[in-house]
C-alpha positions as CSV (number, residue, x, y, z in Angstrom):
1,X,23.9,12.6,-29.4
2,X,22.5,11.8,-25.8
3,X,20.0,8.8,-26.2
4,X,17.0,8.7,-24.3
5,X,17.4,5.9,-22.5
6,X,20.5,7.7,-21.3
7,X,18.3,10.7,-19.9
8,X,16.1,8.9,-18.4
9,X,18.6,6.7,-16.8
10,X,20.4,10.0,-16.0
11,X,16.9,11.1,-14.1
12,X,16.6,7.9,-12.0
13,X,19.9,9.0,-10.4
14,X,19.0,12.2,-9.7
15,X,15.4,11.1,-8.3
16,X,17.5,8.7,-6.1
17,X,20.1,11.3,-4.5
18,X,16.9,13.5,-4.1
19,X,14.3,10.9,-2.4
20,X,15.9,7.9,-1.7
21,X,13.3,6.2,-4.2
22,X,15.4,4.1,-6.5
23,X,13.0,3.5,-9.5
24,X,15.7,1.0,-11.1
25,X,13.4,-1.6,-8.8
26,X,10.4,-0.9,-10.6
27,X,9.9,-2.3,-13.6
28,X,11.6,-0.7,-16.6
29,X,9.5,0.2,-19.2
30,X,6.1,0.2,-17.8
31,X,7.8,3.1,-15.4
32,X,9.6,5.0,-18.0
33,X,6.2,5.0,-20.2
34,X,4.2,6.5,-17.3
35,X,6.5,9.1,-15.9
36,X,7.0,10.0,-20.2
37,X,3.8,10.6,-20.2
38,X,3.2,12.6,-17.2
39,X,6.4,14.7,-18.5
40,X,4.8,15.6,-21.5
41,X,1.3,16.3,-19.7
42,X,3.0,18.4,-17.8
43,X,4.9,20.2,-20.7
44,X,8.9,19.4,-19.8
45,X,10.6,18.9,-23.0
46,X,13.4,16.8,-21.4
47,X,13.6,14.6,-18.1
48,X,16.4,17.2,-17.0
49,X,14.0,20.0,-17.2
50,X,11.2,17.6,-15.6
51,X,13.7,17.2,-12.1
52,X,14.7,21.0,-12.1
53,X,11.0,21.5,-11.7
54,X,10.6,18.6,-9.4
55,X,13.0,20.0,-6.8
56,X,11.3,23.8,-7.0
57,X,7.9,22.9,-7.0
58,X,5.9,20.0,-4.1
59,X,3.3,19.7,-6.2
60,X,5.0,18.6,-9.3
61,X,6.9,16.2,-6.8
62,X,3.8,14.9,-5.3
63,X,2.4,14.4,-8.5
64,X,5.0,12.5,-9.7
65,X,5.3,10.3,-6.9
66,X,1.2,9.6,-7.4
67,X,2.1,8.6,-11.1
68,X,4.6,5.9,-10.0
69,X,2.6,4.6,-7.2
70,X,-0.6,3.7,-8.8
71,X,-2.7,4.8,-6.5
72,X,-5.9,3.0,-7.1
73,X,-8.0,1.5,-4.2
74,X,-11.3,0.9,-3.0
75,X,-13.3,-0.2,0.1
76,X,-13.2,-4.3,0.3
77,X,-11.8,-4.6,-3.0
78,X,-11.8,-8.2,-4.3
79,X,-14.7,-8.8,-1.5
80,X,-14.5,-12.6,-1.8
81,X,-11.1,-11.9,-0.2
82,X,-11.9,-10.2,2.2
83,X,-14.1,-12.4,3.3
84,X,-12.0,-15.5,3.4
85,X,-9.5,-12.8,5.8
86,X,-12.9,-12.6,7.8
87,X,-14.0,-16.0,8.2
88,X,-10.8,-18.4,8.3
89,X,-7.9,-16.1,9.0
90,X,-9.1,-14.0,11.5
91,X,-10.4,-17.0,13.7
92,X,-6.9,-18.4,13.1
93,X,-4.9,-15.4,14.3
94,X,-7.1,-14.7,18.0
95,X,-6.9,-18.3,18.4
96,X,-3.2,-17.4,19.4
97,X,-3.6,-13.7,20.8
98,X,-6.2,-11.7,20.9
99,X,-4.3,-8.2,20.3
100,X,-3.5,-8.0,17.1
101,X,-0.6,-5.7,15.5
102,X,-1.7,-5.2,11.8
103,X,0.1,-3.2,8.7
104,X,-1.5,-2.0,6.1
105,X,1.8,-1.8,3.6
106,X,1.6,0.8,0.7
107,X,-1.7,1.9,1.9
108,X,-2.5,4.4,-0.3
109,X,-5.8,6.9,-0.2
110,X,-6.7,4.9,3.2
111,X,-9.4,2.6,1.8
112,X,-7.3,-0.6,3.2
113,X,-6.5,0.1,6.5
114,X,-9.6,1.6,7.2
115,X,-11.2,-1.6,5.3
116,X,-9.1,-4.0,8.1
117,X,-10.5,-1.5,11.3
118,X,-14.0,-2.1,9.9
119,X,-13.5,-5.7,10.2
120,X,-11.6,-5.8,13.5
121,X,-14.3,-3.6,15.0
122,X,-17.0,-6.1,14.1
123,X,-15.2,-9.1,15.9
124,X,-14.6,-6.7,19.0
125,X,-10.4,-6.9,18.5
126,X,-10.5,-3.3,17.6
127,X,-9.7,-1.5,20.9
128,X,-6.9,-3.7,21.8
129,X,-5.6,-3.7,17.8
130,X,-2.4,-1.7,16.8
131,X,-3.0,-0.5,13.1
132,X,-0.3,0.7,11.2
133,X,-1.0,2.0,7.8
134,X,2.2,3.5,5.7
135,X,2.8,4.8,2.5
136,X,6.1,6.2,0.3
137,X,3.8,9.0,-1.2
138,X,2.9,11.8,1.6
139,X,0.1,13.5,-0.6
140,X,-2.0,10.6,-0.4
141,X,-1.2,10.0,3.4
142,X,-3.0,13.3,4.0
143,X,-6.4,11.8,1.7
144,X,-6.0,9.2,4.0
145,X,-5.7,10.9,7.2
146,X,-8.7,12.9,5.9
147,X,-10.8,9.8,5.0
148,X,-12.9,11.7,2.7
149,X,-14.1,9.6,-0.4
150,X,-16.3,9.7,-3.4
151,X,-19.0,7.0,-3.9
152,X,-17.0,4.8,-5.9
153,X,-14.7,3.9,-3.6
154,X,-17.4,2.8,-1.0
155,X,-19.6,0.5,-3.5
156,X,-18.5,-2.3,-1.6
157,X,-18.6,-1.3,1.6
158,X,-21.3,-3.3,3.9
159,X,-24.3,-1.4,4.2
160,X,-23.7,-1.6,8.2
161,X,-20.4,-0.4,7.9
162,X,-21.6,2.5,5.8
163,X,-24.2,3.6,8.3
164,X,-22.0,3.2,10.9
165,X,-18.6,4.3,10.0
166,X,-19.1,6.6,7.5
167,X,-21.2,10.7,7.3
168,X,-22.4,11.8,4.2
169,X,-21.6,15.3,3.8
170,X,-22.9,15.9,0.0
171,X,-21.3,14.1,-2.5
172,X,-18.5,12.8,-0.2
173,X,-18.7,10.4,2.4
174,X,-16.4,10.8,5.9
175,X,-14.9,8.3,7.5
176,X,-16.3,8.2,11.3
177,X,-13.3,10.1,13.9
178,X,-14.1,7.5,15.9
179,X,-13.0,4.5,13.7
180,X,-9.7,6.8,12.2
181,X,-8.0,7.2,15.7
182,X,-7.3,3.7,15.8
183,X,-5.3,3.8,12.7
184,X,-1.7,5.1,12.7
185,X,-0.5,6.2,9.1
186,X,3.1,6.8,8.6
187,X,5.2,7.3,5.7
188,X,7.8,4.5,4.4
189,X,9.7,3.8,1.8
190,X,9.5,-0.4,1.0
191,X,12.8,-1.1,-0.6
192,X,14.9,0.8,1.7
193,X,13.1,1.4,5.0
194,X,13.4,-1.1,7.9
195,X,10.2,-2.6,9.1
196,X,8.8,-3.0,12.5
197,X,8.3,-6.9,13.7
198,X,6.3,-9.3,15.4
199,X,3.1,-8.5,13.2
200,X,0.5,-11.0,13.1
201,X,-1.3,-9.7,9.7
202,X,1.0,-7.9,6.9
203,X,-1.8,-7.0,4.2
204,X,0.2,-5.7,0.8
205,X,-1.5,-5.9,-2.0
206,X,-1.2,-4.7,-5.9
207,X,1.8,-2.8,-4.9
208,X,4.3,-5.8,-6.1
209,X,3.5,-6.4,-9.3
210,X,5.5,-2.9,-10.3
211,X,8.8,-4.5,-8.7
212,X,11.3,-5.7,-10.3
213,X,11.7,-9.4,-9.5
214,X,14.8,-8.8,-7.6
215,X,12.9,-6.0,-5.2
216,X,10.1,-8.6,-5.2
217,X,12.4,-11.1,-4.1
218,X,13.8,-8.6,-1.1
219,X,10.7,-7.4,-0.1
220,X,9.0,-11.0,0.8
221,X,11.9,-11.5,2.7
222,X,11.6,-8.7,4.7
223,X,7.5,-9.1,5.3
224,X,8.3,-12.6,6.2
225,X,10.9,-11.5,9.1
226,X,8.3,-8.6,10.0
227,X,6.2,-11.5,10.7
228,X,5.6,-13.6,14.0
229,X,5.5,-17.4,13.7
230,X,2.2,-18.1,12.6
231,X,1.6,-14.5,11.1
232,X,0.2,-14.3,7.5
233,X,0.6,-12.2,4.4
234,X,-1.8,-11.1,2.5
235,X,-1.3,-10.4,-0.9
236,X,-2.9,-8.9,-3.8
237,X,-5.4,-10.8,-6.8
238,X,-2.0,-10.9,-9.2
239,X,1.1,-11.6,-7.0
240,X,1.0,-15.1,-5.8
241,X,4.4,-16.2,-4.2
242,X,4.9,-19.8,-6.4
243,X,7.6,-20.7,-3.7
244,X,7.1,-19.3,-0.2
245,X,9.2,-22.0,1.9
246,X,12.0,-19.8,0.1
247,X,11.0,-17.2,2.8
248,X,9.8,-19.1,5.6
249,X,6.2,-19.0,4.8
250,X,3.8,-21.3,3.7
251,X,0.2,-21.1,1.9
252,X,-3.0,-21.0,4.1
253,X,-5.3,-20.1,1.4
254,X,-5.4,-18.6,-2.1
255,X,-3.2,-15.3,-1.6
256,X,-2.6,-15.5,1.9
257,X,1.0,-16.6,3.1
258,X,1.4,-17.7,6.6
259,X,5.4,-17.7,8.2
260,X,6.5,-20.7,9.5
């Protein structure tokens, strides 16, 4: 009799021929757990039944790609970092060159890249910015396109920045047109897309710690050559890179990396 570890190794194929998303780079049972789950929610009685589905219905497909990705942000999150990007980074970076390219890697809902226009727009670098923000999952590309949030997700936004960048229209708040045209989202898949270059800020944050070390290994390598000399990555509360001369890069301050 078929195992279940078999299935569901038997669905990660399948997943792969159909999206190019190889889940095999996530990590193993922490995945399987949360896309069980979602199977059962969802009332599939086998991970067979659960792609069959999939494939005939965008909204099961979207859903599933939502599960894997975690999509959890919020304005400013970890504030104390975003600071230190504000104060000693920033300074650092248009010390060099004033136009700034800037990606926003695994963006999600918007909340980051709109986060880094905010604070590009109060030093003045905004106009003359280039603002990339991509994601693998296009459901929440198009929340983030929208820039429509709750009030939970702006708790930390600056009470400036929330008068000026942001309508309330009843419960939700609107990101301002004029601060969304300056960001360019785009959908990408980390592990097997190729990146643009010559960034000076690569923000990517809480997205790693659901790779494989292997993928993780791959993937710094690749932000590192997205990089220009000098450029830094910025990296999430829980995914410090212990060695980063092994990819070119060196600390500049707690969670930021910058390449050699």
């Amino acid at each position: 009799m078929e195992s279940q570890d078999q299935e569901f190794n038997r669905f990660v194929g399948k997943i792969k021929s159909y999206t190019t998303i190889d889940l095999s780079q996530y990590k193993e049972a922490q995945m399987k757990r949360r896309l069980t789950t979602l199977r059962i929610k969802k009332g599939f009685s086998s991970f067979d039944a659960y792609f069959e589905a999939i494939v005939k219905d965008k909204q099961l497909l979207y859903e599933f790609l939502d599960r894997m990705t975690i999509n959890v942000s919020e304005f400013w999150r970890n504030p104390n970092r975003w600071q230190v990007l504000e104060e000693r980074i920033l300074p650092q970076l248009t010390a060099v060159n004033r136009r700034l390219r800037v990606w926003s890697a695994a963006c999600s809902t918007g909340e980051e890249p709109y986060t880094l226009a905010m604070i590009l727009q109060g030093h003045g670098l905004l106009r003359d910015a280039s603002l990339l923000a991509t994601d693998l999952d296009e459901g929440v590309l198009e929340k983030a396109q929208q820039g429509v949030y709750l009030d939970r997700s702006i708790r930390d936004v600056p009470p400036v920045q929330l008068e000026k960048n942001f309508i309330k229209e009843g419960e939700v708040f609107r990101v301002n047109p004029e601060l969304k045209r300056y960001v360019r989202f785009q959908k990408q898949n980390l592990l097997t897309d190729r990146f643009e270059n010559n960034f000076d800020l690569i923000v990517c944050r809480n997205v790693m710690i659901y790779f494989t070390e292997e993928a993780k290994h791959e993937l710094y390598q690749k932000f590192s050559a997205a990089l220009r000399p000098g450029g830094i990555l910025f990296v999430g509360s829980t995914e410090q890179i212990f060695s980063p001369n092994r990819y070119g890069m060196e600390l500049a301050d707690t969670f930021f990396y910058r390449k050699l």
